[in-house]
C-alpha positions as CSV (number, residue, x, y, z in Angstrom):
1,X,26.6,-13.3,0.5
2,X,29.7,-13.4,2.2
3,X,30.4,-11.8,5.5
4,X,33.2,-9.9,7.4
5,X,34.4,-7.6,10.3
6,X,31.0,-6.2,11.6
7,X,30.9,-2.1,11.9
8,X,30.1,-0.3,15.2
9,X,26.7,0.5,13.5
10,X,25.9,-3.0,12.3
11,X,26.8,-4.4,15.8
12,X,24.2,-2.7,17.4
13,X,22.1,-4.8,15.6
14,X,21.5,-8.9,16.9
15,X,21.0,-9.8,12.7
16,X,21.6,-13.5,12.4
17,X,23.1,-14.7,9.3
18,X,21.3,-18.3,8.3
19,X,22.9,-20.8,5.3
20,X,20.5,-21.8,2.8
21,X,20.6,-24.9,0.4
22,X,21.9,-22.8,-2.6
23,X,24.7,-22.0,-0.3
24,X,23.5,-18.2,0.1
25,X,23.5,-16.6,3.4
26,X,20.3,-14.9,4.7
27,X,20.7,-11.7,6.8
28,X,18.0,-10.8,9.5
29,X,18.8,-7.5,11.5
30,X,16.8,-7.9,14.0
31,X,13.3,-8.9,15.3
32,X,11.6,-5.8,14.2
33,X,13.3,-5.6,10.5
34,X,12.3,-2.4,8.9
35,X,10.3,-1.0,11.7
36,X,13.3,-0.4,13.6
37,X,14.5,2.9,13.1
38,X,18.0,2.5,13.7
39,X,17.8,-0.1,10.6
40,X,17.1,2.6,8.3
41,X,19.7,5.1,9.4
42,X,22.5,2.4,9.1
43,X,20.9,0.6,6.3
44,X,23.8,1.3,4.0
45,X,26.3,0.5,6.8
46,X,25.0,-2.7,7.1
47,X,25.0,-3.7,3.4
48,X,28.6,-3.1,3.4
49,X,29.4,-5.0,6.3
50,X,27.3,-8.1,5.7
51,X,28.6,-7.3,1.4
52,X,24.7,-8.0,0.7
53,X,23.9,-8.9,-2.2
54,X,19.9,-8.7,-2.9
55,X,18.2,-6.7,-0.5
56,X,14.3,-6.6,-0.3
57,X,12.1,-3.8,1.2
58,X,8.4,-2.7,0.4
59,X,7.9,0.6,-0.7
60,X,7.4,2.7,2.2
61,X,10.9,1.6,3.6
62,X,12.3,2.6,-0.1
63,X,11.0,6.2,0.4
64,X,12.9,6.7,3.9
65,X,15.9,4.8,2.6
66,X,15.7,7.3,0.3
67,X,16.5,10.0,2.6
68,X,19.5,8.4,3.8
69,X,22.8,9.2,2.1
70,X,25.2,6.6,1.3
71,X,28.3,8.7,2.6
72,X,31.1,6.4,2.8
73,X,30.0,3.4,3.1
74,X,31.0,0.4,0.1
75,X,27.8,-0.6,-1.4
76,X,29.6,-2.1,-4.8
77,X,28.4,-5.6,-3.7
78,X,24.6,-4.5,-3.8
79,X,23.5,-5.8,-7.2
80,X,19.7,-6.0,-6.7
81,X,17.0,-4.2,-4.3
82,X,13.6,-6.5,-4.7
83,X,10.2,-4.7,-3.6
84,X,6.4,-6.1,-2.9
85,X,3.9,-5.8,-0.3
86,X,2.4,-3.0,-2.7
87,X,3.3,-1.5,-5.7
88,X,6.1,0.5,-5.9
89,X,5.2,4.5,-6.6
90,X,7.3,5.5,-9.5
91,X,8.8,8.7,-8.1
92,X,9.7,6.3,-4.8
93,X,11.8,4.3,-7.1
94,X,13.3,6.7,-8.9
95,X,14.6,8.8,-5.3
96,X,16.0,5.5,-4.0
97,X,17.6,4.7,-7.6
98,X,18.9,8.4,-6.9
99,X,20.2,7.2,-3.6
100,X,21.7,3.8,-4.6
101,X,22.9,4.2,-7.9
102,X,21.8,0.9,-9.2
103,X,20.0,0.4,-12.0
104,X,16.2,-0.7,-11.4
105,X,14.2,-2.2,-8.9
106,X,12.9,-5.9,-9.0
107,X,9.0,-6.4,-8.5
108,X,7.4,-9.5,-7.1
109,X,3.8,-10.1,-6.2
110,X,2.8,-12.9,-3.7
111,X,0.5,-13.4,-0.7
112,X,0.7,-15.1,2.4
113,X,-2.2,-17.4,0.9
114,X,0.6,-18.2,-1.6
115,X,3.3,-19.3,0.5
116,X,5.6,-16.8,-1.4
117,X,5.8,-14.8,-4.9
118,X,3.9,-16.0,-7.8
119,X,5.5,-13.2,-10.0
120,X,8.6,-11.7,-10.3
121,X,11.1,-9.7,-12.4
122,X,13.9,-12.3,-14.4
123,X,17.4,-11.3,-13.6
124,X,18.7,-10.3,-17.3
125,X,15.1,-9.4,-18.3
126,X,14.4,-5.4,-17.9
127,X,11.5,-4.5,-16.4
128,X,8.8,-2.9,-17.3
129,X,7.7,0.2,-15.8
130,X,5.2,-0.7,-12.9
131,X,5.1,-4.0,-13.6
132,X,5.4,-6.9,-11.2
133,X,6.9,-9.3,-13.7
134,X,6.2,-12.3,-15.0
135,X,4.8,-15.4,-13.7
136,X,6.6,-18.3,-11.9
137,X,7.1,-21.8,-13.1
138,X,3.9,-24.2,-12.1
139,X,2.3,-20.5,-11.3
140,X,-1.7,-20.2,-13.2
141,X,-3.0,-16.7,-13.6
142,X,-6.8,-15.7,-14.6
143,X,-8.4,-12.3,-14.6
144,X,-11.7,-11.9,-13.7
145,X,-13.7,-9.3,-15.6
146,X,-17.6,-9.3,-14.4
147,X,-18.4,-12.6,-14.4
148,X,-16.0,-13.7,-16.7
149,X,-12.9,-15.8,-16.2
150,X,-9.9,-15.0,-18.8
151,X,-7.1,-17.9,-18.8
152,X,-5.2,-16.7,-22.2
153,X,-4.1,-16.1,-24.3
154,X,-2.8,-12.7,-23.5
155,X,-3.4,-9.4,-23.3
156,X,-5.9,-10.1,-21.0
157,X,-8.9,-7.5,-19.9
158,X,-8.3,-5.4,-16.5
159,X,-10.0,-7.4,-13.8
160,X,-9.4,-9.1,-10.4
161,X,-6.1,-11.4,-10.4
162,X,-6.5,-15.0,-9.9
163,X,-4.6,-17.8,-9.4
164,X,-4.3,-21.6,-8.8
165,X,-1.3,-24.2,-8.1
166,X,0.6,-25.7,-6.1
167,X,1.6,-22.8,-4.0
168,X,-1.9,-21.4,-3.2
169,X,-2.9,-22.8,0.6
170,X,-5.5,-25.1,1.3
171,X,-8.0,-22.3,3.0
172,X,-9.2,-20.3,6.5
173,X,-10.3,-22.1,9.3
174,X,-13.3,-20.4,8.9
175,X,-14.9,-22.6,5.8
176,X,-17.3,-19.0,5.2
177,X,-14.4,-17.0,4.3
178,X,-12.7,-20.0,2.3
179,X,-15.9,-19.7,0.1
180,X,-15.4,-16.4,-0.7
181,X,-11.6,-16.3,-1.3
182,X,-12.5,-19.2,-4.2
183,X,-14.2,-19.4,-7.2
184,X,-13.9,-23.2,-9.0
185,X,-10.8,-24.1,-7.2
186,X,-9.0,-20.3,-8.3
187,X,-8.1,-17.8,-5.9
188,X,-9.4,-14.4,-6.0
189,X,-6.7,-12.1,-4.6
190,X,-8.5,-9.1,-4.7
191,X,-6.3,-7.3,-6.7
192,X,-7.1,-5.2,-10.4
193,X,-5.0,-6.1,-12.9
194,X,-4.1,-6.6,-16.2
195,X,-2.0,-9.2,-18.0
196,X,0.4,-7.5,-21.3
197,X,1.0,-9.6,-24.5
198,X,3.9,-10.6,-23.4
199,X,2.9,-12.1,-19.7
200,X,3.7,-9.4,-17.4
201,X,1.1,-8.8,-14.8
202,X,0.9,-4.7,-13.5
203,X,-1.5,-4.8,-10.6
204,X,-3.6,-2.0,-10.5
205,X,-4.9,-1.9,-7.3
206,X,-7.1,-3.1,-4.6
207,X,-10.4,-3.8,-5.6
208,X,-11.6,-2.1,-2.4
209,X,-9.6,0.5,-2.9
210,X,-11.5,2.1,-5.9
211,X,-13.3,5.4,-4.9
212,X,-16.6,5.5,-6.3
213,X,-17.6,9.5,-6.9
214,X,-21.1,9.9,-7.7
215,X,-20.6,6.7,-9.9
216,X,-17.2,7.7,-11.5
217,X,-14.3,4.6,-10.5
218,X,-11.3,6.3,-9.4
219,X,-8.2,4.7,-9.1
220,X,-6.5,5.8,-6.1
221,X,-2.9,5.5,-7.7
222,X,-3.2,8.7,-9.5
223,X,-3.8,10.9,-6.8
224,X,-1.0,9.0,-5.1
225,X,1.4,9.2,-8.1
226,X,0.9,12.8,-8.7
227,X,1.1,13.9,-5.0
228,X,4.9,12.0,-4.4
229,X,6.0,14.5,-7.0
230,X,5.6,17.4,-5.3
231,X,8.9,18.7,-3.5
232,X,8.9,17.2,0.2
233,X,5.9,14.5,0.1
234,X,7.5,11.2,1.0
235,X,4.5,8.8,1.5
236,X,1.1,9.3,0.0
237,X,-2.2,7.8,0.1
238,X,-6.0,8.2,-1.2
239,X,-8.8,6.7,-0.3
240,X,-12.4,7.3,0.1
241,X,-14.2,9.9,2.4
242,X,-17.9,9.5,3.2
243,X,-20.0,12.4,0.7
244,X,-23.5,12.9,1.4
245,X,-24.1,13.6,-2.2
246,X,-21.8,11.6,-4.2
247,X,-21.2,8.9,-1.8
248,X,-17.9,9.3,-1.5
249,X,-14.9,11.6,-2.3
250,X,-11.2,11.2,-3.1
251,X,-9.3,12.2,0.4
252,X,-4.9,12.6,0.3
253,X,-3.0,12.0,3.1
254,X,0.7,12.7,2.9
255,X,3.4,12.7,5.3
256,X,6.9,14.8,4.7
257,X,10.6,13.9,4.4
258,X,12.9,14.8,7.4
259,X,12.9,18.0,7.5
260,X,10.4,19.0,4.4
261,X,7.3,21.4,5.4
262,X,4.2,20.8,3.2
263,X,1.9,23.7,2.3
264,X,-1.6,21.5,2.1
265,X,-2.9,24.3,-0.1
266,X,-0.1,24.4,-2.6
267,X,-0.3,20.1,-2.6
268,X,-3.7,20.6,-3.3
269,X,-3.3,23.0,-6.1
270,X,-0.4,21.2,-7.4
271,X,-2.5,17.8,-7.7
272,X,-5.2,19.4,-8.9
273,X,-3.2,20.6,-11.8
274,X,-1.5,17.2,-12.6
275,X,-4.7,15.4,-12.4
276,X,-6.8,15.3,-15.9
277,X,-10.3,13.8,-14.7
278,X,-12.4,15.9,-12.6
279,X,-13.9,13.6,-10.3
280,X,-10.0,12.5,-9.2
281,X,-9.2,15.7,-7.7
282,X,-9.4,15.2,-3.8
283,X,-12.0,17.2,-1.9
284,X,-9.7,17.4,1.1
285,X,-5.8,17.3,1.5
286,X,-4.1,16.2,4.9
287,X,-0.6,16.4,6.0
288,X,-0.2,13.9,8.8
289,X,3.4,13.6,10.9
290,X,3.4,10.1,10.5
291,X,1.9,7.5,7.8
292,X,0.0,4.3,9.6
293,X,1.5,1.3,8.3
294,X,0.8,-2.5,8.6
295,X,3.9,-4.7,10.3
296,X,5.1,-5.0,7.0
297,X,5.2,-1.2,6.1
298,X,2.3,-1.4,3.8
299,X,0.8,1.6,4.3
300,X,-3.0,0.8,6.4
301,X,-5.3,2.7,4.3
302,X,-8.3,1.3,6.9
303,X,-7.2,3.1,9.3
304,X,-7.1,6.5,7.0
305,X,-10.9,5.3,6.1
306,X,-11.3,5.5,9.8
307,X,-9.6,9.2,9.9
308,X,-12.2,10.6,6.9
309,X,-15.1,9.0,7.7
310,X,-15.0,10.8,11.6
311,X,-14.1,14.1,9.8
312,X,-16.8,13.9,7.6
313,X,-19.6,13.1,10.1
314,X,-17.8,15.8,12.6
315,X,-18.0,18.5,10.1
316,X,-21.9,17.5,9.1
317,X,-22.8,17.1,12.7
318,X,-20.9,21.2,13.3
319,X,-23.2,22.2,10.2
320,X,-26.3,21.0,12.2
321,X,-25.3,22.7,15.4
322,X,-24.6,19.0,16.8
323,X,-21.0,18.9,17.8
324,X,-20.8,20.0,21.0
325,X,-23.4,17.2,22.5
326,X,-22.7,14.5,20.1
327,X,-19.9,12.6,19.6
328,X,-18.7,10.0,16.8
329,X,-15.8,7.7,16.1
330,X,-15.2,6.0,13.1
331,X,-14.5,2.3,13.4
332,X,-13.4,-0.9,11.9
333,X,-14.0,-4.3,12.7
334,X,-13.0,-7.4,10.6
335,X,-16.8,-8.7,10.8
336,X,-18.3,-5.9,10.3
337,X,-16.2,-3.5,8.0
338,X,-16.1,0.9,8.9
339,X,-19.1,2.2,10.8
340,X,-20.3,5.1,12.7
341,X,-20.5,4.6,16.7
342,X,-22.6,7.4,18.0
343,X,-23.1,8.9,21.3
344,X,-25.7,11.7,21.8
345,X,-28.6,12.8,24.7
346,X,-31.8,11.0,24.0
347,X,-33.2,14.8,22.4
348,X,-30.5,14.3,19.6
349,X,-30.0,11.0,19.3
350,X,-32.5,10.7,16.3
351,X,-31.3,13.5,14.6
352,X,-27.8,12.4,15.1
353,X,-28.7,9.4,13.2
354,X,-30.9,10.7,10.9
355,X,-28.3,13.1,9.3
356,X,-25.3,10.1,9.4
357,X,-27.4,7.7,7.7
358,X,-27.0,10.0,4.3
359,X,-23.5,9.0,4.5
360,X,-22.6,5.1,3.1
361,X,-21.7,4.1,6.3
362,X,-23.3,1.7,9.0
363,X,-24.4,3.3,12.0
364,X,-24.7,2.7,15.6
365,X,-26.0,4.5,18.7
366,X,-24.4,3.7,21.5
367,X,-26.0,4.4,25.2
């Protein structure tokens, strides 16, 4: 990538441009990358300055670039726009494709437990629709299915992802959580997935990001997929809310393009009509002004776990009369995953609890 006279917008910018051993040039805009705001509005501007050639984003960033018109800026020199973090939504890729004009986005899969990507898609080599490619040299895949360990030949069962090599660290500092991330020297990544004839892997989600309804496993990906196609939902996201009868129910959360308003009744009908299995249909439907997102901009689906589970238990402690002299947030904490902290007069503190406990959810009275 070769540089030249920087633009007024790239200069605001203080991107450093580092040499690599291929002889490539690596462009950083910044400290904050992608969370910067100003890096998305001039995102095109800056291709054209710096005459980028490969350009990576994770999805979420896709979906506002997206929104941002090319206008006049040369982006001939932009050959390839590489994705991962998360899985790339299909109607994301196809409004940034609308945007750009190139031809397909790259996948790659990696951790930072894998010092890097352990798939990818081959220059040359189309892609295959939500896939993350195929696996890199010295790279070992396994799925594990039940107790079951799958190491070829291919098409492999859907299961969690595994891997061992050289690339895969040595383990936590805490020797506990080591233990769990391993199972006879393979990493469990904690991904569902599913391994084609041919060696591409599509990841199919977390594995604690199933919703479990009343013993039905619902993939959140389908609410999610359907929901991006309704006119003005940029980001969306499903996850589980707290059910006193069926455990837990699917819960969407969307946010809107500039400018887009989002009737939360017509989303709701419209994914209820593009969704074929019962159980996936989401009990409740939320527009929120702004999607939570990790420092990557992976959207933070604990957080929106957080979000459901205090709606839930405010709306059962309303039904009971409770609301007004008992309060609940919804918590998590890396030790001790979600739960319930309750505050309520002595009178109503068993009752408060009582009611709470018929949700899946630890909880705790505080004083």
């Amino acid at each position: 990538m070769t540089t030249r006279c920087r633009s007024a917008a790239a200069a605001r910018f203080p991107a450093r441009a580092y040499r690599l051993a291929a002889g490539t040039t690596m462009v950083i805009p910044g400290p904050a990358g992608a969370r910067d705001p100003a890096l998305v509005r001039h995102f095109w501007q800056i291709i054209e300055t710096y005459r980028i050639n490969i350009a990576g984003n994770v999805p979420t960033i896709l979906g506002a670039l997206a929104d941002v018109p090319v206008g006049e800026s040369d982006i001939s020199t932009l050959r390839v726009t590489a994705t991962g973090a998360s899985i790339c939504p299909p109607e994301i890729e196809r409004r940034y494709l609308a945007t750009w004009g190139g031809a397909c986005i790259q996948q790659l899969y990696g951790m930072t437990e894998l010092a890097g990507a352990i798939t990818h898609d081959v220059h040359g080599v189309k892609p295959r629709a939500e896939s993350v490619g195929t696996r890199n040299p010295l790279v070992e895949l396994a799925i594990l299915e039940g107790n079951k360990l799958h190491t070829g030949p291919w098409p492999s069962p859907v299961g969690e992802l595994l891997t061992r090599g050289p690339q895969v660290f040595a383990g936590y500092v805490d020797k506990k959580q080591t233990d769990e991330a391993f199972r006879d020297g393979w990493l469990r990544t904690g991904d569902i997935c599913r391994i084609d004839a041919d060696g591409f892997v599509y990841i199919l989600g977390r594995a604690k990001d199933v919703i479990i309804r009343g013993g039905h496993n619902i993939d959140p990906r389908a609410i999610e997929d359907a929901a991006l196609a309704f006119p003005g939902v940029a980001l969306a996201a499903a996850v589980g809310r707290p059910d006193t009868y069926a455990g837990e129910v699917p819960m969407l959360f969307v946010s809107a393009q500039p400018g887009a308003h989002i009737d939360p009744n017509a989303l709701a009908a419209f994914v209820q009509d593009n969704i074929l299995e019962p159980p996936a249909r989401p009990r409740v439907v939320s527009v929120i002004a702004e999607m939570p997102v990790t420092p990557v901009g992976k959207i933070f689906k604990p957080k929106l776990r957080e979000i459901a589970a205090g709606e839930a238990a405010r709306e059962l402690l309303a039904l009971e009369g409770l609301s007004g002299e008992v309060s609940v947030d919804a918590i998590t904490d890396p030790s001790r995953g979600l739960y319930l902290s309750v505050k309520a007069p002595p009178d109503k503190a068993e009752t408060a609890e009582r009611l709470l406990k018929k949700f899946p959810v630890k909880v705790e009275l505080r004083p």
